[in-house]
PyMOL commands that place a pseudoatom at each C-alpha (Angstrom):
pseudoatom trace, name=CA, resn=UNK, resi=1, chain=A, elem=C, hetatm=0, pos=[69.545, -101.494, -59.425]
pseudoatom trace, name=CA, resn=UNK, resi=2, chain=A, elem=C, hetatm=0, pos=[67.381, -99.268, -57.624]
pseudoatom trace, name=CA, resn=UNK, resi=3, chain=A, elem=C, hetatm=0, pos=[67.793, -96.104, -59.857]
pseudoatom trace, name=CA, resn=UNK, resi=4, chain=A, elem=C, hetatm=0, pos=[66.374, -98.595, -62.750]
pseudoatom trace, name=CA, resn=UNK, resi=5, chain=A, elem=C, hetatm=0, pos=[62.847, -98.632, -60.927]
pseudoatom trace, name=CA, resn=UNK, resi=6, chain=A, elem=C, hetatm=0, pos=[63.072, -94.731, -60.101]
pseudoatom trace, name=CA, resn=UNK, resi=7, chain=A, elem=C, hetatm=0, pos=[63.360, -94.466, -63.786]
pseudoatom trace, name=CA, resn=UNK, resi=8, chain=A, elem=C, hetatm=0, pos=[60.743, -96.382, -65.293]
pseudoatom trace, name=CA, resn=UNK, resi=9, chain=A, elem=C, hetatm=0, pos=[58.547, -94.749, -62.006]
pseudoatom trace, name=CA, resn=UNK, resi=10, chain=A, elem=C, hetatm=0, pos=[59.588, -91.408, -63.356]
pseudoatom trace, name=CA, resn=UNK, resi=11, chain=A, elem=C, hetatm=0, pos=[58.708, -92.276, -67.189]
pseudoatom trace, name=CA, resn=UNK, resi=12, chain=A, elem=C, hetatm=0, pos=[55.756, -93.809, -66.061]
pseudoatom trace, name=CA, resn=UNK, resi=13, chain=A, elem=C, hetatm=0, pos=[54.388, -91.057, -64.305]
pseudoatom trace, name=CA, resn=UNK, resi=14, chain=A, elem=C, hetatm=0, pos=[55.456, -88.343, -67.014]
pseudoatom trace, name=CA, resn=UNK, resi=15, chain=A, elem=C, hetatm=0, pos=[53.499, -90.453, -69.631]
pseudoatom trace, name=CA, resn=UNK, resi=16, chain=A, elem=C, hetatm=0, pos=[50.475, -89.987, -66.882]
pseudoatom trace, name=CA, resn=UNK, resi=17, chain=A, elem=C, hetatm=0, pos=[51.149, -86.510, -66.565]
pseudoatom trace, name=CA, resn=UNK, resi=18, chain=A, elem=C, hetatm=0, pos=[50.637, -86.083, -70.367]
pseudoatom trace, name=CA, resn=UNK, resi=19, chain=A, elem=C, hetatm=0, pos=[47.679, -88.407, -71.420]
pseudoatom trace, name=CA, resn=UNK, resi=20, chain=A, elem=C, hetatm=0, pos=[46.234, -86.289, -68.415]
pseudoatom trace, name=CA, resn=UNK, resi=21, chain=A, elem=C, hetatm=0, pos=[46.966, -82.991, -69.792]
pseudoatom trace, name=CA, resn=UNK, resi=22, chain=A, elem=C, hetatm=0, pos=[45.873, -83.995, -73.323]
pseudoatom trace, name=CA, resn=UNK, resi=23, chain=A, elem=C, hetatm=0, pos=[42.464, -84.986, -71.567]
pseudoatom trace, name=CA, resn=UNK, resi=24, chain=A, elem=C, hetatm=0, pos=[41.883, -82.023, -69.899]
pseudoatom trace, name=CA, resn=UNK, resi=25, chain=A, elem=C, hetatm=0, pos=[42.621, -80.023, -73.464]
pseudoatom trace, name=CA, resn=UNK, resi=26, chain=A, elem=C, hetatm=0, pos=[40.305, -81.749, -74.988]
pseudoatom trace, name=CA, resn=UNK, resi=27, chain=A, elem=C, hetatm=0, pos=[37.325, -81.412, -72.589]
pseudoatom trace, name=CA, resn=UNK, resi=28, chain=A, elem=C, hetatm=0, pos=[38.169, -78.099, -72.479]
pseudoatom trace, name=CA, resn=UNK, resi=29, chain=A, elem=C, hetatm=0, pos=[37.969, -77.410, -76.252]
pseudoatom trace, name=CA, resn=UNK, resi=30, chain=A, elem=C, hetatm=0, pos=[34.813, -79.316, -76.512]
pseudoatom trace, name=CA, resn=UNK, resi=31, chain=A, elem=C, hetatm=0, pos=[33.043, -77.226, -73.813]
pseudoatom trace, name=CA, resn=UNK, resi=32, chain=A, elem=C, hetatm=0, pos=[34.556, -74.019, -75.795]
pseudoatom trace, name=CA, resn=UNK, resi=33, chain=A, elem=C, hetatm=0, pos=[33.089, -75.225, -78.960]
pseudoatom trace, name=CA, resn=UNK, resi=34, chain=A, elem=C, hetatm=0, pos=[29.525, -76.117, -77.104]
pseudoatom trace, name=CA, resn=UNK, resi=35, chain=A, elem=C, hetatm=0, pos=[29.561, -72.627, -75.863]
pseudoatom trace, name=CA, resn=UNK, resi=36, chain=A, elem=C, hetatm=0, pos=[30.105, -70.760, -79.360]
pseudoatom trace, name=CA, resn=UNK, resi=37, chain=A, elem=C, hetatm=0, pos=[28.236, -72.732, -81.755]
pseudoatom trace, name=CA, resn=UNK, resi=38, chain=A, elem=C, hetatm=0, pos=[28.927, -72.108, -85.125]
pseudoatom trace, name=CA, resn=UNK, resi=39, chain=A, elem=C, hetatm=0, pos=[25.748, -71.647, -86.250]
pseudoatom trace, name=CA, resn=UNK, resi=40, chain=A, elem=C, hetatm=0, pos=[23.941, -68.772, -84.278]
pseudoatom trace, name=CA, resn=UNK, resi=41, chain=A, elem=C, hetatm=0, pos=[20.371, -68.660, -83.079]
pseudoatom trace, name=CA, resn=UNK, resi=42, chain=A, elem=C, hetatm=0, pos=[20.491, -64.658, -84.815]
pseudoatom trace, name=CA, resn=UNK, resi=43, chain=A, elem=C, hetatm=0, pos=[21.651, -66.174, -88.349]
pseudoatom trace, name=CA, resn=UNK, resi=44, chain=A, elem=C, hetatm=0, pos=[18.020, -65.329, -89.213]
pseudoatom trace, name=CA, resn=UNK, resi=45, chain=A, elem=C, hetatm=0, pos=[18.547, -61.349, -88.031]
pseudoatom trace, name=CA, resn=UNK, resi=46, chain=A, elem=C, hetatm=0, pos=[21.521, -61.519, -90.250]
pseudoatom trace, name=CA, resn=UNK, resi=47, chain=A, elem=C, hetatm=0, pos=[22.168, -59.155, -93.503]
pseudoatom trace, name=CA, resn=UNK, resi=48, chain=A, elem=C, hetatm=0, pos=[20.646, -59.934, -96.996]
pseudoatom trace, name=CA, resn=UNK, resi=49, chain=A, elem=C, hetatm=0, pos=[22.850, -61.208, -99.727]
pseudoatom trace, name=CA, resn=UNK, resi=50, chain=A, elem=C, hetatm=0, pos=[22.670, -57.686, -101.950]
pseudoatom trace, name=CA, resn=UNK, resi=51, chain=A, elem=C, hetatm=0, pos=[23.291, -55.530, -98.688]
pseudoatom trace, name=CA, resn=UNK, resi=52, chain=A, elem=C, hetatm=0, pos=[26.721, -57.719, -98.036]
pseudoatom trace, name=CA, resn=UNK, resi=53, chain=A, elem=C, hetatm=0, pos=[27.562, -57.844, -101.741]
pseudoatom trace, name=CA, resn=UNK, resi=54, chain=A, elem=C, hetatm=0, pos=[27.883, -53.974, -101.167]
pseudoatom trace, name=CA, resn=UNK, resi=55, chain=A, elem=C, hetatm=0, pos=[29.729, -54.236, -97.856]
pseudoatom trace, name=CA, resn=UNK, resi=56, chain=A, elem=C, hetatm=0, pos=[32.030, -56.608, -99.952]
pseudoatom trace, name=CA, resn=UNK, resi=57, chain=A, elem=C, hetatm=0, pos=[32.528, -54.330, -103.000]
pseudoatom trace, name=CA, resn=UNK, resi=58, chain=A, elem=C, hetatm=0, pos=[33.082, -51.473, -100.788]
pseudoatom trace, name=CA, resn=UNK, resi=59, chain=A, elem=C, hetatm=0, pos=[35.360, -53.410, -98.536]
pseudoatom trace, name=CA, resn=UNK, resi=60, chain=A, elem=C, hetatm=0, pos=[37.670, -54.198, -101.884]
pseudoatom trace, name=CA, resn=UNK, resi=61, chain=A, elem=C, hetatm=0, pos=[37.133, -50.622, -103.134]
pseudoatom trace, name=CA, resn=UNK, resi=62, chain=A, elem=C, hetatm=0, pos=[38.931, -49.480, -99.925]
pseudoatom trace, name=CA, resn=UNK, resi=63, chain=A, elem=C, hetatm=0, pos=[41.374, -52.013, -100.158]
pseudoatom trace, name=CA, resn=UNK, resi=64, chain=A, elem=C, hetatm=0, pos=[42.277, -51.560, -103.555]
pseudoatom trace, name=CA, resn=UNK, resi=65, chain=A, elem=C, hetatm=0, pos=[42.561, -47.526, -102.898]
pseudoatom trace, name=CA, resn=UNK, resi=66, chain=A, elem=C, hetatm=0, pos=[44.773, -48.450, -99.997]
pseudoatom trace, name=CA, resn=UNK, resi=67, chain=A, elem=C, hetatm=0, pos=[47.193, -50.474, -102.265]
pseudoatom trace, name=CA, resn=UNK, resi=68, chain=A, elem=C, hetatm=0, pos=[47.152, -48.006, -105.104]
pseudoatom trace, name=CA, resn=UNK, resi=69, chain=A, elem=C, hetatm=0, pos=[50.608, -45.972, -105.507]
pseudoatom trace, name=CA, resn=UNK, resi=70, chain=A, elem=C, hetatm=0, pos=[50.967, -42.836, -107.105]
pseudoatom trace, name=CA, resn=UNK, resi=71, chain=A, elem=C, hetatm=0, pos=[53.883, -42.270, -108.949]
pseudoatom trace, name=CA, resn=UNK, resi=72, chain=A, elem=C, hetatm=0, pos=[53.132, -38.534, -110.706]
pseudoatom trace, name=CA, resn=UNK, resi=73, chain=A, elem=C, hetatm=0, pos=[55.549, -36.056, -109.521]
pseudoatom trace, name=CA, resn=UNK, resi=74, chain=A, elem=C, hetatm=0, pos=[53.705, -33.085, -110.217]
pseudoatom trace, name=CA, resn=UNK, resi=75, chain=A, elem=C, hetatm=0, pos=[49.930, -32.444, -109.973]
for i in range(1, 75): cmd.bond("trace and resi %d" % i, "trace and resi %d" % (i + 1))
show_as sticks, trace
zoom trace
């Protein structure tokens, strides 16, 4: 009869132990996403569109490069 308390004491307290940990979580991925806001105070010092539509093309230019095989045997 007595282990029946010490169980529902022991389930009781694990369900405490959780709700606290998801709590805590929580707080501390709201004060993460306070800190790094998505939009910047610098998004004004940022790149124009045509100079990243370069960076882009020359991104995929490398990439494509990159992914190109050769299969000629001789030169």
């Amino acid at each position: 009869m007595e282990y029946r308390y010490l169980k529902d004491f022991v389930i009781i307290l694990s369900v405490i132990i959780l709700i606290s940990f998801a709590f805590s979580s929580f707080y501390m991925y709201q004060r993460e996403v306070k800190k790094n806001p998505v939009e910047s105070v610098y998004a004004n010092m940022a790149l124009d569109d045509q100079l990243m539509s370069k960076i882009h093309d020359i991104e995929n230019s490398i990439s494509d490069r990159k992914n190109f095989v050769f299969n000629v045997e001789k030169d």
